[in-house]
Residue frames as a rotation matrix with the C-alpha (Angstrom) as fourth column:
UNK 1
0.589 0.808 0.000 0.00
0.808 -0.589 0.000 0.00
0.000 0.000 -1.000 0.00
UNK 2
0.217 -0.240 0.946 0.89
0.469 -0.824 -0.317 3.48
0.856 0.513 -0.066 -1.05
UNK 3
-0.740 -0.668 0.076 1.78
0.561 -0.677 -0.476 6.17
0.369 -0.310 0.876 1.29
UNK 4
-0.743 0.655 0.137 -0.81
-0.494 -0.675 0.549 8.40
0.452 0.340 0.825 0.11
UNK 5
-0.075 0.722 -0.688 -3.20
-0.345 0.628 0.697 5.45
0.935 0.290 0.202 0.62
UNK 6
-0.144 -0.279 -0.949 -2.02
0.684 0.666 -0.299 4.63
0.715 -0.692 0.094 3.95
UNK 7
-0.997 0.046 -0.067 -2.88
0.014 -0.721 -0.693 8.28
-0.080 -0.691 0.718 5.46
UNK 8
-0.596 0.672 0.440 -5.94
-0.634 -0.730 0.255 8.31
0.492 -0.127 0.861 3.70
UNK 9
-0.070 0.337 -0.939 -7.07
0.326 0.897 0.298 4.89
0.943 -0.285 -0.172 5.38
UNK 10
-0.803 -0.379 -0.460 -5.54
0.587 -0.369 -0.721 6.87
0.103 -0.849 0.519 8.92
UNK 11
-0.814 0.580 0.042 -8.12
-0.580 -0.815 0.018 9.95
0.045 -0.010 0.999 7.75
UNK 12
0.142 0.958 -0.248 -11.31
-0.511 0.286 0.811 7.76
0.848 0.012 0.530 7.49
UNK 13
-0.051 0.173 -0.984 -10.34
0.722 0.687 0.083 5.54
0.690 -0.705 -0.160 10.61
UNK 14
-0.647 -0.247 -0.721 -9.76
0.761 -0.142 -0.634 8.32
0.055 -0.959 0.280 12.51
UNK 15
0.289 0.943 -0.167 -13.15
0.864 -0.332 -0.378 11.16
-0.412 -0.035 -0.910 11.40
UNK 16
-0.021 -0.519 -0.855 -10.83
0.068 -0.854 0.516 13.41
-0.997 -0.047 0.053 9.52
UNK 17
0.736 0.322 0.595 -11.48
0.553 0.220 -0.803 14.70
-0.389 0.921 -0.016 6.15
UNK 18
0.149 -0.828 0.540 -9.77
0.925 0.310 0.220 15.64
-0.350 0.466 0.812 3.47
UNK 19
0.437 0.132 0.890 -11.06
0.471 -0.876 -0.101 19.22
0.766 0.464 -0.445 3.27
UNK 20
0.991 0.024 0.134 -10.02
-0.108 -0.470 0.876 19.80
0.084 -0.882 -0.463 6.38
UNK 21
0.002 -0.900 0.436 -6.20
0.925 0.167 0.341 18.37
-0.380 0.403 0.833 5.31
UNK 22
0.095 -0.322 0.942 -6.59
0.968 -0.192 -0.163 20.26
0.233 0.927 0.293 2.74
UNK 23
0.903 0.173 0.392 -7.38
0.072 -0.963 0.261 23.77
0.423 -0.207 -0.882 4.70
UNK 24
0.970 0.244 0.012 -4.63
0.020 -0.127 0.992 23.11
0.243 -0.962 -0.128 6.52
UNK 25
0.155 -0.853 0.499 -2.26
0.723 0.442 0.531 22.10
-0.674 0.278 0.685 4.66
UNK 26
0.348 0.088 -0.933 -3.31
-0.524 -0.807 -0.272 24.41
-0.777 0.584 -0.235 1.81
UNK 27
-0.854 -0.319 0.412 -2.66
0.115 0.655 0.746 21.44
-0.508 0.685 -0.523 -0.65
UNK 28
-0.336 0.918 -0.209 -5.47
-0.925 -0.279 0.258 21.99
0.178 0.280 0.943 -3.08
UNK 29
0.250 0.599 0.761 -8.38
-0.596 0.714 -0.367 19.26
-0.763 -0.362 0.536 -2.32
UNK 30
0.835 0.530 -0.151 -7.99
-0.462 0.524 -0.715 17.69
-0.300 0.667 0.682 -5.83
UNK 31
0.373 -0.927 -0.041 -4.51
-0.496 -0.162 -0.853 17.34
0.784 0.338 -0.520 -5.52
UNK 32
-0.748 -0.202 0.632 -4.22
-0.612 0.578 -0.540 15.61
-0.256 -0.791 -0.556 -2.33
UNK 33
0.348 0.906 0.240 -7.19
-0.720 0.422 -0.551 13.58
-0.600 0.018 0.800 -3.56
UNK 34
0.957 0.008 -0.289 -5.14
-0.220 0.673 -0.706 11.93
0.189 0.740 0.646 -6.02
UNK 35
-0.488 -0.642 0.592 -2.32
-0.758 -0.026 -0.652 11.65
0.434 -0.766 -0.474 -3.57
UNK 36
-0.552 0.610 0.568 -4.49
-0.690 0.048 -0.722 9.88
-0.468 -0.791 0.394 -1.46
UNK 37
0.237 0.706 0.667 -5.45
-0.702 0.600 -0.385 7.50
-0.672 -0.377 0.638 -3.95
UNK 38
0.342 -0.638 0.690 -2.49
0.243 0.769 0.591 6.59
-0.908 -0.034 0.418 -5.03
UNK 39
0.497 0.746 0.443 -2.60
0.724 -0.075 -0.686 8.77
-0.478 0.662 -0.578 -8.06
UNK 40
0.326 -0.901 0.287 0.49
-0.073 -0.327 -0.942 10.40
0.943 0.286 -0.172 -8.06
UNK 41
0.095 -0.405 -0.909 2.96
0.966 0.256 -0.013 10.78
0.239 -0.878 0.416 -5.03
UNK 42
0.894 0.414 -0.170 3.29
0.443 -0.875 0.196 13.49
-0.068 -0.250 -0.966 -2.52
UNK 43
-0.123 -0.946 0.299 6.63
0.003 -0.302 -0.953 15.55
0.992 -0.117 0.040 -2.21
UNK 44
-0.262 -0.268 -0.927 7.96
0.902 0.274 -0.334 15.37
0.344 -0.923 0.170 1.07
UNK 45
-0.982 0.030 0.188 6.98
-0.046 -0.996 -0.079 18.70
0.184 -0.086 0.979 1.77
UNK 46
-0.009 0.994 -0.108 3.31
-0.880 0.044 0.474 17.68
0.476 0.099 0.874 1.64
UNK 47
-0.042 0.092 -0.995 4.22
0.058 0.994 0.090 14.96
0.997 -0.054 -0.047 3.18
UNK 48
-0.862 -0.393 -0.320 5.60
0.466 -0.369 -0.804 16.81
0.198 -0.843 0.501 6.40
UNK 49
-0.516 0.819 0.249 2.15
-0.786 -0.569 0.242 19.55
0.340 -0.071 0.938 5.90
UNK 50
0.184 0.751 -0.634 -0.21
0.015 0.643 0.766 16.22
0.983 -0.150 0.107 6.51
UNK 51
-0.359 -0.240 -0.902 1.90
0.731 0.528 -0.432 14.79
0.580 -0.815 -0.014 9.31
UNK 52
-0.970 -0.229 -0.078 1.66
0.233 -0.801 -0.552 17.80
0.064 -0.554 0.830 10.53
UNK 53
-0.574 0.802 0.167 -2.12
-0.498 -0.503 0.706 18.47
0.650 0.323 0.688 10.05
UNK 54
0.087 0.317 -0.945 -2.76
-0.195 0.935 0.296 15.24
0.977 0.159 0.143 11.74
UNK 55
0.611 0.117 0.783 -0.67
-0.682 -0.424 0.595 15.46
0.402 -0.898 -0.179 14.69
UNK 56
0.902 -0.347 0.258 1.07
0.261 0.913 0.314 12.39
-0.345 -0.216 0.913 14.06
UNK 57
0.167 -0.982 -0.093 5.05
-0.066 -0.105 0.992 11.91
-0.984 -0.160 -0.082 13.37
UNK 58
-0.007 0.062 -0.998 6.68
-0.967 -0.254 -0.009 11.91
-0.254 0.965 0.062 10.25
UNK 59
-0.753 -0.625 -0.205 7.72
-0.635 0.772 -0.019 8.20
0.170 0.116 -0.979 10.59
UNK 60
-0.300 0.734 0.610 3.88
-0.065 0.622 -0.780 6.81
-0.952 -0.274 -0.139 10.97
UNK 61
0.697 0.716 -0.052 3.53
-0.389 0.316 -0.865 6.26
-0.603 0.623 0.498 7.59
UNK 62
0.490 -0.727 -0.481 7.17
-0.607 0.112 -0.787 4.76
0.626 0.677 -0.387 6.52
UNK 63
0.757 -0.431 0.490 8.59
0.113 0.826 0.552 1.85
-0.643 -0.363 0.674 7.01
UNK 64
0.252 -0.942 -0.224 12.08
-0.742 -0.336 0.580 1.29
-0.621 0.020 -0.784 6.09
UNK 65
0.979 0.119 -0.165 13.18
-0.196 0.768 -0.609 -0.62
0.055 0.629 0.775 3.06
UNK 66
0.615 -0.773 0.155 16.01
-0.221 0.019 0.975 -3.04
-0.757 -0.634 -0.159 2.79
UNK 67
-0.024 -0.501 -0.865 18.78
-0.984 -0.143 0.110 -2.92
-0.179 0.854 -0.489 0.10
UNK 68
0.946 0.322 0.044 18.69
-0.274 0.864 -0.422 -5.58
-0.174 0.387 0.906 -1.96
């Protein structure tokens, strides 16, 4: 699962919409919408604005990957 896909799973478990990201972040709504559903990826910058919208760390949606 995606990033994107993995907050927005966080936003519906937890009663938080995506307009309300979006005010907050100032990401436009349709833009994080396709973020969010896997539809393109976020920049880390938008990535940090969620966490941050949320309340949660940066590291709750990344897991570490090992070199092959």
């Amino acid at each position: 699962m995606c990033v994107g896909m993995k907050i927005k799973q966080y936003l519906d478990n937890n009663g938080i919409s995506q307009t309300h990201v979006s005010n907050v972040t100032q990401i436009p709504l349709p833009k994080l919408n396709l973020a969010l559903n896997g539809k393109r990826r976020l920049t880390f910058d938008e990535y940090e604005l969620i966490c941050g919208a949320v309340n949660v760390g940066t590291d709750k949606f990344l897991h570490p990957r090992m070199p092959v």
